[in-house]
C-alpha positions in Angstrom: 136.3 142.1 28.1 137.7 140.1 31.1 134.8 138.5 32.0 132.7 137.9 28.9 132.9 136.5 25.5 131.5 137.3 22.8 130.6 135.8 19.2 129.2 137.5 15.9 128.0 135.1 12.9 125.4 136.1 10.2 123.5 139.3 12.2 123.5 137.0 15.3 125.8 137.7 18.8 126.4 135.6 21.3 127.5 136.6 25.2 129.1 133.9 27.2 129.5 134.6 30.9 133.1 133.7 31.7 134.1 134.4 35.0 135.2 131.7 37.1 133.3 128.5 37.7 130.2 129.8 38.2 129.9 133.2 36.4 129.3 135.2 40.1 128.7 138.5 39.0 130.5 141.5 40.2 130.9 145.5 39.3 133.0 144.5 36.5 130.8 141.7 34.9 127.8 144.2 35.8 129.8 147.1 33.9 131.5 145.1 30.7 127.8 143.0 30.0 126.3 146.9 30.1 128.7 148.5 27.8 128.3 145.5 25.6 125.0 145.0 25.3 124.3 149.0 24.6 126.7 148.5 21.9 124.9 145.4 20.2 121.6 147.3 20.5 123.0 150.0 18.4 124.8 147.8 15.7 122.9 147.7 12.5 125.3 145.1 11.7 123.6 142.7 14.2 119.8 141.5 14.5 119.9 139.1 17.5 121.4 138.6 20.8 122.1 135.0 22.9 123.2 135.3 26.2 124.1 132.2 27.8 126.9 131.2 30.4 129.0 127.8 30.7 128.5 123.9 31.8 126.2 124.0 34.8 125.9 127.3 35.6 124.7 130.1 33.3 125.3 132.9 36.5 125.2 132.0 40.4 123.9 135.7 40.6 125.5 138.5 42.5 129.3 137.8 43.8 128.3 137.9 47.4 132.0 137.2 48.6 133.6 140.3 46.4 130.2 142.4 47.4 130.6 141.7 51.0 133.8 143.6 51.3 132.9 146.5 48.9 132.7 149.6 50.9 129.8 152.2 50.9 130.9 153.9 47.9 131.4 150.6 46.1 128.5 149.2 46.9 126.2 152.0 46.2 127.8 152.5 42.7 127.3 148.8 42.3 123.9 148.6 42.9 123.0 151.4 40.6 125.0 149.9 38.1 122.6 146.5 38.4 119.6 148.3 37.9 120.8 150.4 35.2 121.9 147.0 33.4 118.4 145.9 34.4 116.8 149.1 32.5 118.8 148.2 29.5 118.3 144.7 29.1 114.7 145.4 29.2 114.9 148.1 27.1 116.9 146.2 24.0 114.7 146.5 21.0 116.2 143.5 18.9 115.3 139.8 19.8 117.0 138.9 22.8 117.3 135.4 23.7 119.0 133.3 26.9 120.4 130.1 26.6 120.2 128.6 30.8 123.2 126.5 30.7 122.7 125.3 34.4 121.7 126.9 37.3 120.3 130.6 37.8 119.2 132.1 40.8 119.1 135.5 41.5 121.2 137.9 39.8 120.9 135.1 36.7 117.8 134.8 36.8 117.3 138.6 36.4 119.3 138.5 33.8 117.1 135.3 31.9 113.7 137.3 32.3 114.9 140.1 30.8 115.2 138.4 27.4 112.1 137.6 25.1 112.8 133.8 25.4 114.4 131.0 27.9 116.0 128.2 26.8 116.9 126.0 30.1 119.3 122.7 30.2 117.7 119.6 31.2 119.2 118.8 35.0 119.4 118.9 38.4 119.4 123.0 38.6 117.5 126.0 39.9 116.6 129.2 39.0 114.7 131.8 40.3 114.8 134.8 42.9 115.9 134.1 46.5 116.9 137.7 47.3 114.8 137.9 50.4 116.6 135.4 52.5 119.7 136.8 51.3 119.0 139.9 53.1 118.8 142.0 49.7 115.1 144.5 49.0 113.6 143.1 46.4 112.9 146.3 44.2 109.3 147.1 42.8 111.4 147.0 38.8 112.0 143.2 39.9 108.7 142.4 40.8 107.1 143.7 37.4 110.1 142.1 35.4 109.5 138.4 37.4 105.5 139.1 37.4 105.7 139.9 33.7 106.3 136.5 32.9 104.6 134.7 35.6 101.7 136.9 36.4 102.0 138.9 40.0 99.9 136.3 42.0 102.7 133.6 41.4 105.4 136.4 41.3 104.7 137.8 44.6 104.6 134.4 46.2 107.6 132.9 45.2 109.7 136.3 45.9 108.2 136.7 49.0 109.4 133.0 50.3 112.8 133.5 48.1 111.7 130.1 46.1 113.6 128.5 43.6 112.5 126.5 41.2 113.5 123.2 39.5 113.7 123.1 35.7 110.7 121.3 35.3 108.7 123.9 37.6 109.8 126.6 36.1 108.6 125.2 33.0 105.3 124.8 34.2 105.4 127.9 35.9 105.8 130.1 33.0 109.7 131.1 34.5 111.4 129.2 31.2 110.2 128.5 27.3 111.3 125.1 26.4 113.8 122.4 27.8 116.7 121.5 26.0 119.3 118.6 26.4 122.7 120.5 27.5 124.3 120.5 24.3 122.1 121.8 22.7 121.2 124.7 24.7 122.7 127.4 22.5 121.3 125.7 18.8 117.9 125.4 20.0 117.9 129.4 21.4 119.5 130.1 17.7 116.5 128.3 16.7 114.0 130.4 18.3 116.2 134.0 17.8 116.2 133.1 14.4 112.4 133.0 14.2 112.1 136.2 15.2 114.8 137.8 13.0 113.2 136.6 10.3 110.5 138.7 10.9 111.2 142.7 9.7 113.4 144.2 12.4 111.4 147.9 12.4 107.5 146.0 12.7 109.2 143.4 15.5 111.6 145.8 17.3 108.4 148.6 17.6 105.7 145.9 18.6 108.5 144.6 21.4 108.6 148.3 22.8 105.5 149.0 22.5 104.2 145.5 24.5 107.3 146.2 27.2 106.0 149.9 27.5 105.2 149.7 30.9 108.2 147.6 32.4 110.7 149.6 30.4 108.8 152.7 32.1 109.5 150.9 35.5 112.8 150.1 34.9 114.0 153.7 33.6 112.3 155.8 36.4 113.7 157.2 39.3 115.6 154.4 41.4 117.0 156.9 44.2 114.6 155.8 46.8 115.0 152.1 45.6 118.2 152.2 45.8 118.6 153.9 49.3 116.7 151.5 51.1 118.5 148.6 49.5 122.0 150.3 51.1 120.8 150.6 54.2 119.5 147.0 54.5 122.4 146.1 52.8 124.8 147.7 56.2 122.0 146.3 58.5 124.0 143.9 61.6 121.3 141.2 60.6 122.0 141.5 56.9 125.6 141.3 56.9 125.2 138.1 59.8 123.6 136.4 57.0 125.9 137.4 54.2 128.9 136.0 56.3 127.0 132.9 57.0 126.3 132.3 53.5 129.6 133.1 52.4 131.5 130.9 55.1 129.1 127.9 52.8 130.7 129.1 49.7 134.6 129.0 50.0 136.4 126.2 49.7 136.1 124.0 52.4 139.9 123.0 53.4 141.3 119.6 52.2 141.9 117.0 54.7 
């Protein structure tokens, strides 16, 4: 795995985004955290799952300077690949917990609602989903994954004006679980994971399925149309004038 690593010890993994400073996600990420976390899912050997990232940023979301110059193949395959990762994550029948180590928006943030828990670091950081002034279709599997946990009122609203939150808000707003000081991110999520192993994995790992029925449903259908009008936005002159703005903010700005 080139950009992940991962941890086993007493029935409990751990993920750790490791790419770069920020953990940008790209096809590979996307690819090795999918093969990975299908494997965990199907390890008797292991009841639990953490995912969490590095110091101040647990994923910056989608890699939008790599994705910019994917061409159409690439960029189709990608996004089918996200949403398939989506359907997985949401589909994993064992306690699944993330440990926020800084900021999450976006792609991150997708990743931190998928889990049954979400443990954030105390700081100045954000998460949230700002796809929308990004250029990027929200699609209706994101909407029920982010409405899930914050009810489809609040859901709609803060997609719809690309909002990201503080820490404290997204406690309040139902987006995180608990607050934790930054070094102790990953032993208070063990905390909570551990609660729920405890628990008998066939009674737990049914009930979870059975109360995510209907976002698992969502998840797993047919994304084809999804999907096709997330392309075509994704070419539109507009769209790509506001990728290369955005970008132009993220390199490096040259020394002096």
């Amino acid at each position: 795995m080139n950009t992940l690593q991962v941890t086993i010890k007493d029935r409990l993994a751990v993920i750790a985004l490791n790419r770069g400073k920020s953990n940008p996600m790209n096809a590979e990420m996307v690819k090795e955290l999918h093969t990975l976390v299908h494997s965990i899912d199907n390890d008797d050997n292991i009841g639990g799952l953490i995912i969490t990232g590095k110091e101040n940023f647990f994923s910056a979301g989608l890699d939008l300077i790599e994705l910019y110059d994917y061409n159409e193949e690439q960029i189709a395959t990608f996004w089918k690949d996200f949403l398939a990762l989506q359907a997985t994550l949401v589909s994993f029948k064992k306690p699944m917990v993330a440990a926020i180590s800084g900021h999450s928006p976006a792609g991150g943030c997708v990743l931190a609602i998928c889990c049954d828990y979400r443990v954030m670091a105390q700081g100045k950081y954000i998460i949230g989903l700002n796809e929308i002034p990004v250029g990027i279709i929200v699609p209706d599997s994101i909407f029920h994954l982010y409405s899930f946990w914050l009810g489809e009122r609040k859901a709609y609203q803060l997609l719809m004006e690309g909002k990201l939150l503080s820490v404290d808000d997204a406690l309040t707003a139902g987006l995180i679980d608990e607050i934790s000081n930054p070094e102790s991110v990953i032993s208070t999520a063990e905390k909570q994971i551990r609660k729920y192993m405890q628990f008998n994995a066939v009674t737990w790992s049914q009930s979870k399925l059975n109360l995510r029925k209907h976002l698992i449903a969502v998840a797993n259908a047919d994304q084809s149309a999804n999907l096709e009008q997330m392309i075509k936005q994704w070419w539109a002159p507009e769209t790509r004038k506001a990728l290369e703005m955005i970008i132009q903010n993220l390199k490096p700005k040259p020394q002096a």
